[in-house]
C-alpha positions in Angstrom: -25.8 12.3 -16.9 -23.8 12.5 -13.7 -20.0 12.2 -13.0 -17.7 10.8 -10.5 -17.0 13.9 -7.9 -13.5 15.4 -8.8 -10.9 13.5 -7.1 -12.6 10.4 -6.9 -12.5 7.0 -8.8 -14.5 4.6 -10.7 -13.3 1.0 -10.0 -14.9 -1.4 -13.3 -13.6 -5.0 -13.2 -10.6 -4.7 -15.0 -10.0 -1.7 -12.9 -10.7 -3.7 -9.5 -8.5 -6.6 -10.6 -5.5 -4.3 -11.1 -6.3 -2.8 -7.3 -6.8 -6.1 -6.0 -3.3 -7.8 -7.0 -1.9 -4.6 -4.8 -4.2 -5.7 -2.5 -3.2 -9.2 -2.1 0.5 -8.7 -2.6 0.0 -5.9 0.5 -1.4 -9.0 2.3 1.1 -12.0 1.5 4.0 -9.7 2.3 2.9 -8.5 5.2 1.9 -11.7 6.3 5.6 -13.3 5.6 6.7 -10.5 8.1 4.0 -11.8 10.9 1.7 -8.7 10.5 -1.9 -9.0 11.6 -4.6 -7.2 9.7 -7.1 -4.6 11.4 -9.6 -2.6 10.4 -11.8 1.1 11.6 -14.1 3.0 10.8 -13.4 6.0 7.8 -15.6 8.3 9.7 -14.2 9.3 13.5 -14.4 12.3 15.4 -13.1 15.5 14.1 -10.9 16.5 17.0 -9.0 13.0 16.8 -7.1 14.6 13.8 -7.4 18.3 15.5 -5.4 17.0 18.3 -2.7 15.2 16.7 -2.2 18.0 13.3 -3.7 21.3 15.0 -7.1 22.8 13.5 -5.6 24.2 10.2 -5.8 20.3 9.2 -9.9 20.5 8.9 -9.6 22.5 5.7 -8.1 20.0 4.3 -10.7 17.4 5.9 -14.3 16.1 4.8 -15.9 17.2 7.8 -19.8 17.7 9.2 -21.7 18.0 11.5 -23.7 14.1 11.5 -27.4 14.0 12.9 -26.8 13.8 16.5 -24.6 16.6 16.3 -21.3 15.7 16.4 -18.1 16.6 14.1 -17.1 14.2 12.3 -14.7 13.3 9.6 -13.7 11.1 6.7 -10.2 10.0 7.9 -7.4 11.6 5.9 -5.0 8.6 7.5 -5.1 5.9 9.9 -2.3 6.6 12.3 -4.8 8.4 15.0 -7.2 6.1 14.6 -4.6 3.3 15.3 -3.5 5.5 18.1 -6.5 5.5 20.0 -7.4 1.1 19.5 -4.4 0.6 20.7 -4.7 2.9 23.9 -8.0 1.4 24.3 -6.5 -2.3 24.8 -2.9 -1.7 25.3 -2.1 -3.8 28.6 -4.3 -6.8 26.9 -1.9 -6.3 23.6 1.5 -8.5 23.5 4.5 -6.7 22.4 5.9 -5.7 19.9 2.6 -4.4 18.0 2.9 -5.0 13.9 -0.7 -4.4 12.8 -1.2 -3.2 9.0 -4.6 -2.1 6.8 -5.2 -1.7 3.7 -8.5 0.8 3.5 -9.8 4.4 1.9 -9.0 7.5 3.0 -9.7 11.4 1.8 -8.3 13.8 1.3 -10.3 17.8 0.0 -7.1 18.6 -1.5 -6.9 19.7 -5.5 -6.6 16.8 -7.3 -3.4 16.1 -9.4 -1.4 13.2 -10.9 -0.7 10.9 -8.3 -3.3 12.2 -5.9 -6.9 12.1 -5.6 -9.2 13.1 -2.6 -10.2 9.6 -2.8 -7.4 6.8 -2.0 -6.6 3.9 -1.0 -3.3 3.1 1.3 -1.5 0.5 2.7 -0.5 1.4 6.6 2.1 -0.8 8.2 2.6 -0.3 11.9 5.1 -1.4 14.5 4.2 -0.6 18.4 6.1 -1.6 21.5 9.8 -1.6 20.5 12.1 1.4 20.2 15.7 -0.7 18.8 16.3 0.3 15.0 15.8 -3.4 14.7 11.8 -2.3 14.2 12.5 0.1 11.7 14.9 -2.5 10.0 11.7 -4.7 10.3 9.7 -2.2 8.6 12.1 -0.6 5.8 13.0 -4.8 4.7 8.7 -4.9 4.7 8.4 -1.8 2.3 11.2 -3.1 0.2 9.4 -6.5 0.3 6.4 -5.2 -0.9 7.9 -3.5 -4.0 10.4 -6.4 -5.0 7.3 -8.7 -5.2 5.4 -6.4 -7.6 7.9 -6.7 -9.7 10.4 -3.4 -8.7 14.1 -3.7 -8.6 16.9 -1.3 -8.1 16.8 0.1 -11.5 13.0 1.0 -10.5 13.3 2.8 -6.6 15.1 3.3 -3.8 14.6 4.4 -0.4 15.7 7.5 0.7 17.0 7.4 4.3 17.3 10.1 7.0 16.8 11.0 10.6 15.0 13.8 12.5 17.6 12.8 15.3 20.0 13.5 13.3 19.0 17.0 11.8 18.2 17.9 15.5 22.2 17.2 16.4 23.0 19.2 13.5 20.7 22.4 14.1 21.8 22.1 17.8 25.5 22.1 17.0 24.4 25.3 14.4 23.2 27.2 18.0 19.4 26.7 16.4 16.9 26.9 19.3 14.6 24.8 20.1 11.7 26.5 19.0 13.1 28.0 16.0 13.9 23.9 15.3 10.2 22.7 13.7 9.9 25.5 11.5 13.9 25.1 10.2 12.8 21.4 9.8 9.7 22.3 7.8 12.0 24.5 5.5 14.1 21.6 5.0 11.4 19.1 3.5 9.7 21.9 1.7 13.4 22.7 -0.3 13.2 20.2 -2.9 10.2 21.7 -4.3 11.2 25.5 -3.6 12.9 27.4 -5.2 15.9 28.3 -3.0 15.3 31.9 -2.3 11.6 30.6 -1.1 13.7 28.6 1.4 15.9 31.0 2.4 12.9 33.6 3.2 11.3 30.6 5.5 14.9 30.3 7.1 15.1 34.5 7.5 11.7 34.5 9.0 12.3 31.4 11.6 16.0 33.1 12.3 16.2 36.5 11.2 19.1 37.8 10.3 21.1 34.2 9.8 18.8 32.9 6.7 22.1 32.8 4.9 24.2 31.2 7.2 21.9 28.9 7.8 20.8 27.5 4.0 24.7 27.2 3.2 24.9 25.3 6.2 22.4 23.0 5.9 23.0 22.8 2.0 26.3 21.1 3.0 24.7 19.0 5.6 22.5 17.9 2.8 25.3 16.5 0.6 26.5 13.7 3.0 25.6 11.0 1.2 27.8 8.5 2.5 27.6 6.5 5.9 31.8 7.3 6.7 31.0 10.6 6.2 28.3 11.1 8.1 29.3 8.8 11.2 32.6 11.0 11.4 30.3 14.3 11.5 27.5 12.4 14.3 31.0 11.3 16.0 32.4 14.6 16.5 29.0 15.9 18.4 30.1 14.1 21.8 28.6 11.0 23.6 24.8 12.0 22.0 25.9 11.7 18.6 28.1 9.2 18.9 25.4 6.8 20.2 23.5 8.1 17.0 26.5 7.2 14.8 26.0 3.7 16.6 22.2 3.7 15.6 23.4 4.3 12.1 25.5 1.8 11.4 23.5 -0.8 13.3 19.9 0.4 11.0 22.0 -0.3 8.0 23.4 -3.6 9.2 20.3 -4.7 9.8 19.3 -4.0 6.4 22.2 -5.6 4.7 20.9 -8.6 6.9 17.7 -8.4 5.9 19.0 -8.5 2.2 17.7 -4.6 0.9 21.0 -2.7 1.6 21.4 -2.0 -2.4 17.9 0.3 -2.2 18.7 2.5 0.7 20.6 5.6 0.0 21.4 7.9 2.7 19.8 11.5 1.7 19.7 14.2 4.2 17.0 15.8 2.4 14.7 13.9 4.1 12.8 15.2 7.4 9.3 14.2 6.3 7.1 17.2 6.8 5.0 15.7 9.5 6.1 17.1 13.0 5.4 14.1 14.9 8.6 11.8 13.5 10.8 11.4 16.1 14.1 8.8 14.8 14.5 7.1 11.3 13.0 8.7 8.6 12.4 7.5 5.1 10.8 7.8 1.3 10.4 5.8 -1.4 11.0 7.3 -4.7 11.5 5.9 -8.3 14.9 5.8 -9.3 14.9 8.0 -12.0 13.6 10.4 -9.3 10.4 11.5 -11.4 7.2 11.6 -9.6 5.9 11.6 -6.0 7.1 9.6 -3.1 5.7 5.9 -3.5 5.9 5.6 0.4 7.0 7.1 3.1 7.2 6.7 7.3 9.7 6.9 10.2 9.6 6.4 14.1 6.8 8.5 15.7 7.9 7.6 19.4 5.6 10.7 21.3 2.6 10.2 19.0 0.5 7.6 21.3 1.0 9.6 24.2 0.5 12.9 22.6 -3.5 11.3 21.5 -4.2 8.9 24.0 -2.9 11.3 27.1 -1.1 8.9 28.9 0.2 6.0 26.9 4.0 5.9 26.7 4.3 3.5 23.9 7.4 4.0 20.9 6.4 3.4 17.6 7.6 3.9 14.0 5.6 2.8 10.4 5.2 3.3 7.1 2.7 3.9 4.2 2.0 3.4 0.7 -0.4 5.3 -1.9 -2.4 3.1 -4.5 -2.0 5.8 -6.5 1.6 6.4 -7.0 2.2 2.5 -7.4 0.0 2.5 -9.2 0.9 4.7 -11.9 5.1 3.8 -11.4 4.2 -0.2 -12.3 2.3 0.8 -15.2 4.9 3.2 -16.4 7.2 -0.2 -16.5 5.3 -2.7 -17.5 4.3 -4.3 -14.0 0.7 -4.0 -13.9 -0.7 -7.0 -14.6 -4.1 -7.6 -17.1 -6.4 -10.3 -15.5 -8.1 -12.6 -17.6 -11.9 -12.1 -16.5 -13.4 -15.5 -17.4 -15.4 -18.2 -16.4 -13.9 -21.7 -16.2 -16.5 -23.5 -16.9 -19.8 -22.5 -20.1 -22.8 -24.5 -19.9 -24.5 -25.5 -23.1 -27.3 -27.2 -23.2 -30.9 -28.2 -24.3 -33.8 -26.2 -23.3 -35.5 -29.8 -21.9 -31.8 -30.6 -20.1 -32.0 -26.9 -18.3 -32.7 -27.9 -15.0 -30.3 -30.8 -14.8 -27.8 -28.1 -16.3 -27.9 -25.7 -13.5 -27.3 -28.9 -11.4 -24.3 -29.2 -12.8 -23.4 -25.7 -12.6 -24.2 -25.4 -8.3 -22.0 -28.8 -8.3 -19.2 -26.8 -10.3 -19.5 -24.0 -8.2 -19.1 -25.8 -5.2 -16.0 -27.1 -6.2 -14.4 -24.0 -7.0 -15.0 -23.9 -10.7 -16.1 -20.4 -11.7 -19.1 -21.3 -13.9 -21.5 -19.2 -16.6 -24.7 -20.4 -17.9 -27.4 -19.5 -20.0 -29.9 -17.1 -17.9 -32.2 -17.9 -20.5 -33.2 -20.1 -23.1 -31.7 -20.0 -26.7 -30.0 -22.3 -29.1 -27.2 -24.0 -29.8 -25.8 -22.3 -32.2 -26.1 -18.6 -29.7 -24.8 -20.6 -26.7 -21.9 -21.9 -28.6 -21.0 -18.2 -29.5 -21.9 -16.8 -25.9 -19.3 -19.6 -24.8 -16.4 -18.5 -27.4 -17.3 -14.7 -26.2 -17.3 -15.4 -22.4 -13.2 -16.8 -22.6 -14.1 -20.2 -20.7 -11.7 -22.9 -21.3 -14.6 -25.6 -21.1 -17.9 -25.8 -22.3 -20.0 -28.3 -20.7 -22.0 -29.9 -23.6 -25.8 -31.6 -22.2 -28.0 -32.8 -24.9 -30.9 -35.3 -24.8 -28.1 -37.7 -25.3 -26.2 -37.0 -22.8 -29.0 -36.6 -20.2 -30.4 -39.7 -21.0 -26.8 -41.4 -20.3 -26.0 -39.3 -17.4 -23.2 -38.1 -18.9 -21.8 -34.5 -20.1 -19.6 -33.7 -23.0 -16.7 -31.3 -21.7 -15.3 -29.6 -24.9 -11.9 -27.4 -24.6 -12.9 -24.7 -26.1 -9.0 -23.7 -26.9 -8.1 -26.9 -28.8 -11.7 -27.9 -29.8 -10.9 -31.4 -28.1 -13.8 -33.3 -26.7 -14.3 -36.2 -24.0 -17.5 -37.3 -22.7 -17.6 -38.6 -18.8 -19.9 -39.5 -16.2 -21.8 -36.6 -14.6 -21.2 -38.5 -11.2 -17.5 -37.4 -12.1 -16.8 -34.2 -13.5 -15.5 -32.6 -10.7 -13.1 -35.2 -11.0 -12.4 -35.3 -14.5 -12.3 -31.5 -14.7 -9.3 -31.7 -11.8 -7.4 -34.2 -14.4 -7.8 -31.6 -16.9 -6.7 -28.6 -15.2 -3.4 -31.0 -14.1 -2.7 -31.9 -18.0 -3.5 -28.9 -19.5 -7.0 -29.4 -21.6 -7.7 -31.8 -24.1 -5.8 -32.3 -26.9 -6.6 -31.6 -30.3 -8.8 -33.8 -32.6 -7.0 -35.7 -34.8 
């Protein structure tokens, strides 16, 4: 007997239903904010992901070698893959850029609630414009997405922070620049350290000021309100000042764009990835359990950094089935589809053929149809018809045939009405206006 590989998911109907409503709320959302759908391949070449995360990332890769030689690997995310299409076209492309997929990805990580090796993800993308007015655009989409599932205030909010920021902060600490990524690192790591694990990563990227630096950036990490926070950017000269400008500017936006009350301001968060450049943020439940349910920023350097020469800002966002997953079941938000046919056939084993006639003219009106697939009698169809959770059955007996009629029976009030087969598609559009037929007297 063999098993799913660890990691990895089995998607049965009801399964698939539940992923699909993410699915199509991903795509009406987006769509509302004038996003165009793309799509890539999940195998590119390994050195697209060596380039833009160094090569320590292909341990955590599914990579080979592929037939003709080459390295190859299952994309772990889509952002270097995006990267290069949009090099590859960029002058033909109209500005800005706001291009999202939805699509698989892997991950050989350990698996563990919340994360598989196997997942699927939601990328939404902004090239082309470097205002905060795209990363408005962006945070109002994320917040979009998760108010149309069903999540309110009392369910997440959206941590927001800025590696611009932080940089102003460790610059006005006398941090160097080189000593600044691994500082940075520390930062997003601290959450889940404990804090002596933090202050060893801050002794060994400044020794001798691991001290003075935690209890510095411990209160830097406690501003949690905009005043605050522009009066600190404010006092850092004409750079932070303009930042204290970006600020307040982001966060009008957002009370514009009507998701102010989700956004808390929170330090805390650098987002581990290197290549962020501006805005930061992370999407977390509100009760603060759990793994981010998103997460993104502006990456401004990135496009350059893969396609060599393509100066081209950029900021976006993703979100994990996973985690979404799991925080709209938690409350209640995951919705059980109804699998069922619309339509049963029931019929003679003489009136067959002129059955499945009916059934192809159904279907081509959108009626979702079962039948039969081989003969039996009444009595078994009649019970196939009550398993299968159709609304209708379509009744064809010698009597009807012979009339050219069918007898549509509503299986939920055990109604009946007999029409002309020459109008059943119409009859069956009254009925889905009214509500069924009504009970027998």
């Amino acid at each position: 007997m063999f098993e799913t590989l660890p990691g990895f998911r089995d998607f049965p109907p009801e399964a698939c239903s539940q992923r699909n409503h993410l699915f199509r709320v991903f795509r009406n959302v987006a769509r509302a904010f004038d996003f165009r759908e793309y799509d890539a391949p999940v195998l590119e070449p390994l050195d697209l992901y060596i380039e833009k995360s160094g090569p320590e990332i292909a341990s955590q890769l599914f990579h080979f070698q592929d037939k003709g030689q080459r390295e190859v690997a299952l994309r772990p995310e889509l952002t270097p893959t995006l990267a290069r299409m949009v090099a590859a076209r960029v002058n033909s492309l109209p500005k800005p850029i706001k291009w999202y997929n939805i699509g698989e990805h892997f991950r050989y990580e350990r698996p563990q609630k919340g994360r598989g090796r196997s997942f699927y993800q939601f990328n939404a993308d902004l090239l082309g414009e470097n205002s905060v007015g795209a990363d408005a655009e962006l945070i109002a989409l994320l917040c979009g997405i998760m108010q149309t599932l069903g999540l309110g205030e009392n369910h997440f909010a959206l941590r927001l922070s800025d590696r611009q920021t932080w940089l102003l902060f460790l610059d006005h600490l006398g941090i160097k620049p080189e000593n600044r990524p691994a500082i940075l690192d520390a930062i997003d790591k601290s959450e889940r350290r404990k804090p002596e694990q933090t202050l060893n990563a801050l002794e060994t990227a400044c020794p001798g000021h691991g001290e003075e630096i935690l209890s510095s950036i411990d209160e830097i990490k406690k501003i949690n309100n905009l005043d605050v926070l522009l009066e600190k950017l404010s006092s850092f000269g004409s750079e932070g000042q303009q930042r204290a400008k970006d600020w307040q500017e982001l966060l009008n936006l957002l009370d514009g764009h009507q998701v102010a009350h989700f956004i808390k301001i929170d330090l805390s968060i650098v987002r581990g990835l290197a290549y962020y450049t501006g805005f930061v943020y992370e999407a977390f439940e509100a009760s603060g359990e759990g793994r981010a349910l998103a997460g993104g920023g502006r990456y401004d350097d990135l496009i350059k950094k893969l396609s060599g020469n393509i100066d081209l800002p950029a900021a976006g966002f993703a979100i994990g089935d996973m985690t979404l997953s799991d925080c709209l079941q938690k409350n209640g938000l995951l919705p059980t589809y109804v699998m069922a046919p619309d339509l049963f056939l029931i019929c003679g084993s003489e009136q067959r053929m002129s059955g499945i006639s009916l059934v192809a003219h159904a279907r081509k009106a959108g009626f979702a149809v079962s039948h039969p697939l081989k003969e039996s009698g009444f009595g078994k169809q009649f019970k196939d018809a009550g398993k299968s959770g159709a609304r209708y059955a379509l009744i064809l007996g010698e009597e009807e045939e012979a009339e050219k009629k069918v007898k549509i029976k509503d299986l939920k009030s055990s109604g009946e009405m007999t029409v002309d087969q020459d109008k059943l598609i119409q009859e069956l559009e009254k009925l889905e206006e009214e509500g069924g037929i009504g009970a027998p007297s």
